[in-house]
N, C-alpha and C positions, 0 to 999 in steps of 0.2 A: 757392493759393500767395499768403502775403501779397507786395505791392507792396512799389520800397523808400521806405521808409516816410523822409519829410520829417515831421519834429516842429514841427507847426506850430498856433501857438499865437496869439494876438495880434495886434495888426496889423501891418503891413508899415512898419518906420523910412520917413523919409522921404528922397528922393531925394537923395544928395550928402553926407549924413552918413558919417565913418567905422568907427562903431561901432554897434550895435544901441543903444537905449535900457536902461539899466538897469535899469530896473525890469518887462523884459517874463523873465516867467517861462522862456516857450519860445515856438518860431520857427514862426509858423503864416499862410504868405504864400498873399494870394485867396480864391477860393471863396464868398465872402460871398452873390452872388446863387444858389450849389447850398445856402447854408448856410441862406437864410432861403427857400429851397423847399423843404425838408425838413422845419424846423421847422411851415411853415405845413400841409404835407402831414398833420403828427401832429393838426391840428386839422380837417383837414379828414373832412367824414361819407363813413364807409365804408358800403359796398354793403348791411352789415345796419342801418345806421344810415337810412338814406334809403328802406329796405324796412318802417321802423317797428319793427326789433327791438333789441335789443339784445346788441351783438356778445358772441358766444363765447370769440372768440380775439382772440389779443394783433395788435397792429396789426404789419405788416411794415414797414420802407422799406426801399429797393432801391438801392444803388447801383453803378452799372456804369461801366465802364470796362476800357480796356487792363490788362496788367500793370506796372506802372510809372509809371502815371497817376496814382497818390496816392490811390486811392479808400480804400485803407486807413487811409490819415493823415486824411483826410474824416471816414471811420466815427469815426475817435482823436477828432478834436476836437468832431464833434457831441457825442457821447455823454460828453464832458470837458461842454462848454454845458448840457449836460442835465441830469446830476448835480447840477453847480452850481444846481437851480431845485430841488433836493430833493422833487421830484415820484416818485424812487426811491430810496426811504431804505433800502431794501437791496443797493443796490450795482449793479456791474456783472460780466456774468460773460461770458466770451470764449474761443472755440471756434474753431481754423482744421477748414475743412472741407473742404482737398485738401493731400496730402502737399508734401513739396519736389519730390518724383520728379512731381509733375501728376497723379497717381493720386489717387483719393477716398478719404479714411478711411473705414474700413469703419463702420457707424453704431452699430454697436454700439459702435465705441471711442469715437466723439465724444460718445455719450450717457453712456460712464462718465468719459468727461473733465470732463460738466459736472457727475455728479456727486458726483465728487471735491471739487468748487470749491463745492456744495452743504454740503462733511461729510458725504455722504448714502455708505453703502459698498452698492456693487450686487456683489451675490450672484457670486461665480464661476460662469463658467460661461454664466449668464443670455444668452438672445439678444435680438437687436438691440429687439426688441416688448416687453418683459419692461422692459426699460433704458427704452426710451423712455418707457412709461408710467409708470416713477417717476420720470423728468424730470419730466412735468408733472404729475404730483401734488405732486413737493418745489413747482415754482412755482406751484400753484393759490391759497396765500395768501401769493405775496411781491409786491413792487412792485420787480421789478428789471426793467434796460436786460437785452439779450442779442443781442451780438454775434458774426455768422456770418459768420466770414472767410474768404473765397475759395469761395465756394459753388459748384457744380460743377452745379446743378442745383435743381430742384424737390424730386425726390426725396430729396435730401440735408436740404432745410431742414425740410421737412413734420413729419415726426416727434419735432422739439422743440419746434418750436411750442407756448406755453404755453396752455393752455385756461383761460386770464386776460387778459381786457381793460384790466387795472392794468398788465399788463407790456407794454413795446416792444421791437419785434425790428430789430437794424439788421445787413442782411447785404449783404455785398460779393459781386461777381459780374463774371466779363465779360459779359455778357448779361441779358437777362430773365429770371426764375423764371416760366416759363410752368406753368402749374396751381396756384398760387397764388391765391386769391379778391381781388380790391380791390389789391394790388400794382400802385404805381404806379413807373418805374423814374426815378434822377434818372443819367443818363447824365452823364460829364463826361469830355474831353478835355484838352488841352494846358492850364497852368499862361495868364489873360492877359496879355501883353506886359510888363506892370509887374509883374506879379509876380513873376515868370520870374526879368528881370533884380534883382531885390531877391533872390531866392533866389540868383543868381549870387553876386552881392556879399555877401552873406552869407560865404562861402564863399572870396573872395580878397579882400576891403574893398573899398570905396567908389571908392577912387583908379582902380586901373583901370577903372571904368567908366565914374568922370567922366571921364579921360584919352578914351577914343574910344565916348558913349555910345550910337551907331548902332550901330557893330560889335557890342557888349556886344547891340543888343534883336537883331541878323541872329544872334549864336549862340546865342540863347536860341530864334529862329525852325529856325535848322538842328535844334535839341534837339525839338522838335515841341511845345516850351512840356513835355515832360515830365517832371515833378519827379525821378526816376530819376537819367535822362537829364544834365540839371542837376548836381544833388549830384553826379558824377563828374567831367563836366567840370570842375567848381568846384574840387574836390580836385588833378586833374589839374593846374589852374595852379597852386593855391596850392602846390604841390611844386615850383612851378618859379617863385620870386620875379621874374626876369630875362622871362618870359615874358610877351607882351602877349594881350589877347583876341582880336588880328587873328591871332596864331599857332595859337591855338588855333583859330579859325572856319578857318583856311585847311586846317590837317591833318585836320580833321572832313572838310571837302570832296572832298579828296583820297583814303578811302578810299571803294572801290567799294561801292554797295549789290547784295544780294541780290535779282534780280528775281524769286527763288521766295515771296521773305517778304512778307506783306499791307505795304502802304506804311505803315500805323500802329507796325510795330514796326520799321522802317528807323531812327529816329532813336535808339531805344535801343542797338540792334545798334552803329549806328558807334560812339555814343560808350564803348560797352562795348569794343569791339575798339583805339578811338585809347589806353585806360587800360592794356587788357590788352599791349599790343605793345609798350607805352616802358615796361614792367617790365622791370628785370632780371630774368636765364634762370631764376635759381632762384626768385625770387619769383614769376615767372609761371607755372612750375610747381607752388608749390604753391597757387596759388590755383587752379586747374586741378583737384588732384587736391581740392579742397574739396568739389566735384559730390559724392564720393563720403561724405560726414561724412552720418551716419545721421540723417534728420530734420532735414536740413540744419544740426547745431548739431554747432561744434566748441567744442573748447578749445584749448590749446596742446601735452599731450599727444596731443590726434590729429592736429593740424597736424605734429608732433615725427616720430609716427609713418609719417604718410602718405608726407612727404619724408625721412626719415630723417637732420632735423637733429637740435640741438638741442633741445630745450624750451626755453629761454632766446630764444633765437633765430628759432624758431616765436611765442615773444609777440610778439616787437619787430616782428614779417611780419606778425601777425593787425591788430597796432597800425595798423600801415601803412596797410593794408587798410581800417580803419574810416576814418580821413582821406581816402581815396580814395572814400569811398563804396560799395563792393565789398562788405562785410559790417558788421553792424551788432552794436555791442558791448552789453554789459547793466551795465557801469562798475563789476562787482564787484570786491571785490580777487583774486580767481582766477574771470577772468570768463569768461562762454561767448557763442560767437559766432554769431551767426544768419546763412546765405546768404540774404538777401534770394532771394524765390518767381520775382522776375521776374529774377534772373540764373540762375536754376539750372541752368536748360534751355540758356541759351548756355554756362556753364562745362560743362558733361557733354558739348554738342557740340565742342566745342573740345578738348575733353580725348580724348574717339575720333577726332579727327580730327588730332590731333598727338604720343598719345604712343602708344607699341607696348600692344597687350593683353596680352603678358606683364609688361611694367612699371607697368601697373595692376590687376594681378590681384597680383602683389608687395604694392603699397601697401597695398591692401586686406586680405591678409594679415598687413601689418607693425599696422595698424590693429586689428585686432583681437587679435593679440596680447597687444599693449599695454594691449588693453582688458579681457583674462583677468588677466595681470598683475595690474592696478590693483587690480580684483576680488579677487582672493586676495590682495592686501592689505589692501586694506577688511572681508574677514571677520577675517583675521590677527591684525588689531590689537585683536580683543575676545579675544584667548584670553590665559591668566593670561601672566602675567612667567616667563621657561626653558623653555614650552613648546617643541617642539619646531617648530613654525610660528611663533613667537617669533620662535626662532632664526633660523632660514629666512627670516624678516623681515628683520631684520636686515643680513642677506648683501646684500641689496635696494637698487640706487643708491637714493638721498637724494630723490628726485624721486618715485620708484615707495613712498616711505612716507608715511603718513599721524601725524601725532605723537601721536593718542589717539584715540580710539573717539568722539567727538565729532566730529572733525574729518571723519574717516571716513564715519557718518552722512550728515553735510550734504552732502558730496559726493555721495555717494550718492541724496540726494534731492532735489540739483540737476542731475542729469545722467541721475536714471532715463528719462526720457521718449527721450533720446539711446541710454541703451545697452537700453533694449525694442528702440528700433527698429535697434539693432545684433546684436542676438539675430535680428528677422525679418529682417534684409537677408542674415546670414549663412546664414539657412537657406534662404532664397527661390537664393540663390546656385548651388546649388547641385555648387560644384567644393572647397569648403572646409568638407567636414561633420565633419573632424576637429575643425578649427578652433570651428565653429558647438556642437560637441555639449561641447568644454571650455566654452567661452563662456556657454552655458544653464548649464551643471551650477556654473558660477560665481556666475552671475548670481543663481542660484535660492538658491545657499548666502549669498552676503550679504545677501537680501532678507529670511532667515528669522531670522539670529542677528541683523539691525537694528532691522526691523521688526515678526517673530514670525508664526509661520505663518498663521498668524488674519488677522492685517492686512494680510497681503500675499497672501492668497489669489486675489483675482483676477489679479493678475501672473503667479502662479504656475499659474494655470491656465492662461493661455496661454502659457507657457514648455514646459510639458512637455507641451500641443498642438505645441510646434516638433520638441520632441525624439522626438514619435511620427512626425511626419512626418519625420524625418529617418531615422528606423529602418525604414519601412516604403517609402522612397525605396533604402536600401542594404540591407535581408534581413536586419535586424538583430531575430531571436527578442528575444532576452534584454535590449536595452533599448526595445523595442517592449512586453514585457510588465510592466520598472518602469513608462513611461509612463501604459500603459492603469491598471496598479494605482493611482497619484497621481492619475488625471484622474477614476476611478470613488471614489477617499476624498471626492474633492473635490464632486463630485455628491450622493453620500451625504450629505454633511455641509449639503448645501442642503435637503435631504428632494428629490431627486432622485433617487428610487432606483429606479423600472425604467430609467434608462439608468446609474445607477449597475451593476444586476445584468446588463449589457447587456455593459457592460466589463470587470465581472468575470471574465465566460465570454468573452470574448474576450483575455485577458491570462492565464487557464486554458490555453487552444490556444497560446499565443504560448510561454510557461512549459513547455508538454510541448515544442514545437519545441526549445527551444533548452536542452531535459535540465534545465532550471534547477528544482532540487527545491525551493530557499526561495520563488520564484515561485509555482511551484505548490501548494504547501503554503499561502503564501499566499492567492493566489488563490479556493481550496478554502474556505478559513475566512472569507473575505471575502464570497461566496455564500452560505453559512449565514447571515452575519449579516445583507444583504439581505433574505433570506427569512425571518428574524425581524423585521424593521422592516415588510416585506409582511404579518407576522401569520400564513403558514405554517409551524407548527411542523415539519409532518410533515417538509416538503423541507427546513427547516434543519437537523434532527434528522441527518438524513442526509447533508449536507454537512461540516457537522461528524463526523459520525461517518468518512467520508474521510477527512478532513485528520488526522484523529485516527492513523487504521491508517498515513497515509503517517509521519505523526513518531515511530508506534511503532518499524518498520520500520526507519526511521533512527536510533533510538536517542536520538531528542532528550527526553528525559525531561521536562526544563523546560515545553517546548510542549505535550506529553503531558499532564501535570496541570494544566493552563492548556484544555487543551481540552476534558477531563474535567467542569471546571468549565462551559465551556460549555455542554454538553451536559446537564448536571444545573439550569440555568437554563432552556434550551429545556423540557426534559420538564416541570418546575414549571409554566413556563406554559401548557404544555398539559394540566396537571392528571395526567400519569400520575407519581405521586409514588414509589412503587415504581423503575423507571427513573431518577425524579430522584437517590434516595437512596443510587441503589450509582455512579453517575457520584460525586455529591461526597463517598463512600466512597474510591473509586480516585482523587481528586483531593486530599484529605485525604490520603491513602501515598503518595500521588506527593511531593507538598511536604514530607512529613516525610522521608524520604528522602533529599531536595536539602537538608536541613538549613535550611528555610525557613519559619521560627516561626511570624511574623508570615499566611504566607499558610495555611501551617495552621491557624491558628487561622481566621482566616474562612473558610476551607472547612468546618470543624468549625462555627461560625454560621449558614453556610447549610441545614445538613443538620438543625442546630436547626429553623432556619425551615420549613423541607419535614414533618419531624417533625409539626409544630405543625399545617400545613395536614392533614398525615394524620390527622389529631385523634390521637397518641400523643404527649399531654404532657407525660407524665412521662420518656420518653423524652428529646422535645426539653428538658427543665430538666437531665439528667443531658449532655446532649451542650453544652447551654450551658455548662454549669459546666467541662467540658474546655476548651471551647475558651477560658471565662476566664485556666485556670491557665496554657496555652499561650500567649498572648498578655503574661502575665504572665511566664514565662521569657522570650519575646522582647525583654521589656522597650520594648514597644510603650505607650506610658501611653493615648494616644488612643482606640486599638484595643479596651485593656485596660477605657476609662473607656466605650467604646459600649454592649460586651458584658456590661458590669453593669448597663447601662442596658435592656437587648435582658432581660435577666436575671431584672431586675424586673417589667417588663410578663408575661414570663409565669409569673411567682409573681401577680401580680396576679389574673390571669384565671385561676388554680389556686385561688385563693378564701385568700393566703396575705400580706395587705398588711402585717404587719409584719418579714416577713423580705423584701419587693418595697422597705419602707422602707429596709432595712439596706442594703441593694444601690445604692437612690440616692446614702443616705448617701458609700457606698464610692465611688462614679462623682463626686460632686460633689467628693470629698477631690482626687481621682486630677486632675481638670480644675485643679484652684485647685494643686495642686502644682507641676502642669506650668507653669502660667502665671509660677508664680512663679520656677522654674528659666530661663524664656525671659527676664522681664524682669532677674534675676540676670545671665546671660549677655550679653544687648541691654548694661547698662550699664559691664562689664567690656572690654565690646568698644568701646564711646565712652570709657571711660578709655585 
């Protein structure tokens, strides 16, 4: 969980001023002697250095602390110091490595987080060993910083680790990374005395703490010097102009500590509870029900949600909120707001401990709602103008619309990481899988019409990982067996395909359970083509030949000559051309039948081709020139411009080049025709 984080940049104004210096960028108070033992630490020889070798890996530094210590503001400005010496002219790249809930990201996601931030796209699917080893191949020829925030352990940082001694690793931690080689840890504590109070005054100016500057360093002593700690108190006055710093050190003192809680986190605790209690009821509620924002990141529509005000009004309370130090804003113009790591844990106990669990199972509810909503607005708004989801748009308060498919987007791809982790919390939840399975089936539909199936494949495979778990949580045949089918496309489409044909056959069983004939039918033809991509014709031959009897059966004609064709592809590859030839015979009368030119006609090409492999070439020339005419009623020009081209090659090899000529002729006519009709059209459509 990051710390909350003090932006701390500079050096500290000097004592008795009432304004910060103008020309300091940002507010970066102490730390100087953690700052130039870290720096010296990057110079210092590591364990393979002093062994005579030289090192493998990227160097570690460590630094530890409470939550709410600033170690994370530390990581911010070294790695700000560091950049600036252009010793890493590709940048920096930054990775939290424990949820808001305190639970560790799973490593597989930290390793597609980083890379993302690479441009590197890790394969759907892929597990955590697979990911981490194209982490550090993408870094084996960069010179970047890389920052591990909130590390939970050893085993969390090990596996990114760059196998580049160009790159620096700066990871934050409460503790040691024990199994780490050479990791030295730079441990830090409370904020000292002068800085403390400079961070104070920051925060209400100068005046009151010239007015009584003892008191001012005794509340920065009661804060435990911890920057958190601070910035809230700070907020707390500066909301109350009339209030002195003896007021505020007196009500700090006044609330009881916790003799269950380590003495380290007593100072954050009071002053979290003196800010949380002199909120008003509804503001203190809904910072309360914040615990509950996925990934700890709201906006104002989940704030809106959770308490069931306003949107309007959830801004002005989030506003509030960052002045107070309570949550941290990102200053956009529809901005999103981060729980600081180190309050998470007090707002979620607070929140069980003061509001009923059915009015937080509500909220949670209303929350997600809103977040289906938003969603099927955000796909909504790319379908044409009268659509009937258009319409249905429309109907939609002013707040729940987005004004163009642009707009929509960006939201969308500032808030994914929010609503992922509102897809797993909904289905980790377990009492809201109505809720959870609109929510995916939402989530999955605007990731595909924004981003495209292709690019959002890894989201998408863990989406419909939730949706199987949710079907196989509740006895659900029929969407246990969509699931398995998307999660086994998805596989495939990796060359993962014995646990693609893994899934197949289990979305086969899922598909008979729940009678579902397009499942199954499915299913059937999806198995075939596994065991085509395995190289076993035999077992495809025969899967296909299944699915085939079950669409006869059914009457789906469409599918029928579609599967026809499959099978006449199988047999080809397997050389039994005979078989091939009366399959793309039945597949050729199937599609003429459907009154479907175009794919007549290439059925009629293939059977050329098979023709040809039988060595019956006069055959295949008389079956080519069908399928020309055919594709020429269809008025297919491309189709028509291949098949002359398909046409010629075997007039060629019939020992017949100047009628293989006339046929290019005719195919080069048909291509320059077409072009010309598009660029015709192209500029009547700019007119």
């Amino acid at each position: 969980m990051t710390d909350q984080a003090v932006d701390t940049s500079g050096p500290a104004e000097a004592a008795g001023t009432e304004e910060p210096a103008a020309c300091e960028p940002a507010r970066f108070f102490g730390r100087e002697r953690e700052l130039k033992e870290l720096r010296d630490d990057i110079e210092r020889a590591g364990l393979d250095t002093m062994a005579g070798r030289r090192s493998a890996r990227a160097r570690v530094l460590l630094i530890a602390g409470r939550p709410g210590s600033g170690r994370t503001a530390l990581a911010e400005e070294l790695t700000r110091r560091l950049l600036a010496t252009g010793d890493y002219p590709d940048g920096l790249l930054r990775v939290r490595l424990t949820e808001s809930g305190g639970t560790p990201v799973p490593p597989e996601r930290a390793a597609r987080d980083l890379l993302g931030r690479l441009g590197v796209a890790g394969p759907p699917g892929a597990d955590a060993d697979e990911l981490s080893g194209m982490v550090r191949e993408a870094l084996a020829a960069r010179r970047v910083l890389l920052l591990l925030d909130d590390a939970p352990d050893a085993e969390q940082v090990d596996p990114l680790l760059p196998d580049n001694p160009d790159c620096l690793v700066v990871a934050t931690s409460q503790g040691p990374l024990t199994g780490i080689p050479g990791v030295r840890p730079c441990t830090i504590g409370g904020l000292d005395a002068g800085s403390a109070v400079q961070l104070l005054g920051r925060a209400i100016g100068q005046v009151r703490i010239t007015v009584d500057p003892l008191t001012a360093q005794t509340l920065a002593e009661e804060c435990g010097g911890q920057p958190a700690a601070l910035v809230m108190i700070g907020g707390w006055l500066a909301a109350r102009p009339t209030a002195s710093v003896a007021d505020a050190r007196r009500q700090l003192r006044e609330l009881p500590d916790d003799p269950e809680q380590p003495a380290g986190t007593r100072p954050l605790t009071r002053a979290f509870r003196l800010v949380h209690d002199s909120l008003p009821p509804t503001a203190a509620r809904i910072l309360r029900l914040l615990s509950l924002a996925p990934a700890g990141l709201a906006d104002a529509h989940t704030a809106s949600a959770l308490a069931g005000c306003s949107v309007s009004a959830a801004r002005t309370t989030l506003d509030d909120f960052v002045t107070l130090g309570l949550l941290r804003g990102d200053g956009a113009d529809e901005p999103q707001y981060e729980v600081p790591g180190c309050l998470a844990g007090l707002l979620r106990a607070l929140l069980e401990d003061r509001d009923r669990p059915a009015e937080i199972q509500l909220a949670r509810a209303r929350m997600l709602e809103r977040t289906v909503r938003l969603l099927q607005s955000c796909r909504a708004v790319t379908d044409p103008e009268g659509s009937p989801s258009r319409r249905k748009l429309a109907g939609l308060p002013r707040s729940l619309r987005f004004p163009h498919p642009e707009a929509a987007a960006a939201w969308l791809r500032v808030r994914r990481p929010a609503l992922l982790a509102s897809a797993r919390i909904a289905v980790e939840d377990g009492e809201l899988d109505t809720l959870a399975r609109r929510l995916v089936a939402a989530l999955v539909r605007a990731l595909a019409v924004h981003e495209g199936t292709d690019a959002a494949a890894p989201e998408l495979y863990a989406l419909h990982g939730l949706v199987l778990a949710v079907a196989e949580r509740r006895d659900l045949p029929r969407e246990r067996a969509a699931a398995l089918l998307n999660l086994a496309d998805l596989d495939a489409g990796t060359g993962r395909t014995e646990e693609a044909l893994a899934r197949y056959r289990e979305a086969l069983d899922a598909g008979r359970a729940a009678k579902d004939p397009y499942a199954t039918g499915r299913a059937m033809e999806s198995v075939g083509g596994a065991y085509v991509e395995l190289g076993d014709y035999h077992r495809a031959s025969d899967w296909y030949g299944r699915a085939l009897a079950q669409r006869l059966t059914q009457g789906d004609r469409a599918d029928a000559a579609r599967l026809y064709g499959r099978l006449g592809t199988v047999h080809t590859y397997a050389g039994r051309y005979g078989e091939a030839l009366r399959n793309w015979r039945a597949a050729a009368a199937g599609h003429r039948r459907l009154g479907d030119l175009p794919a007549q006609a290439r059925a009629l090409s293939e059977m050329a081709r098979v023709q040809e492999y039988a060595g019956r070439p006069q055959e295949s020339l008389r079956t080519c020139r069908e399928a020309v005419e055919w594709a020429r009623r269809a008025k297919d020009v491309r189709l028509q411009a291949a098949l002359e081209l398909r046409l010629a090659d075997t007039l060629d090899r019939l020992g017949d080049p100047a009628a293989a000529g006339l046929h290019r002729g005719a195919a080069d006519r048909l291509l320059g025709k077409e072009s010309a009709t598009y660029e015709t059209r192209s500029a009547s459509t700019k007119s």
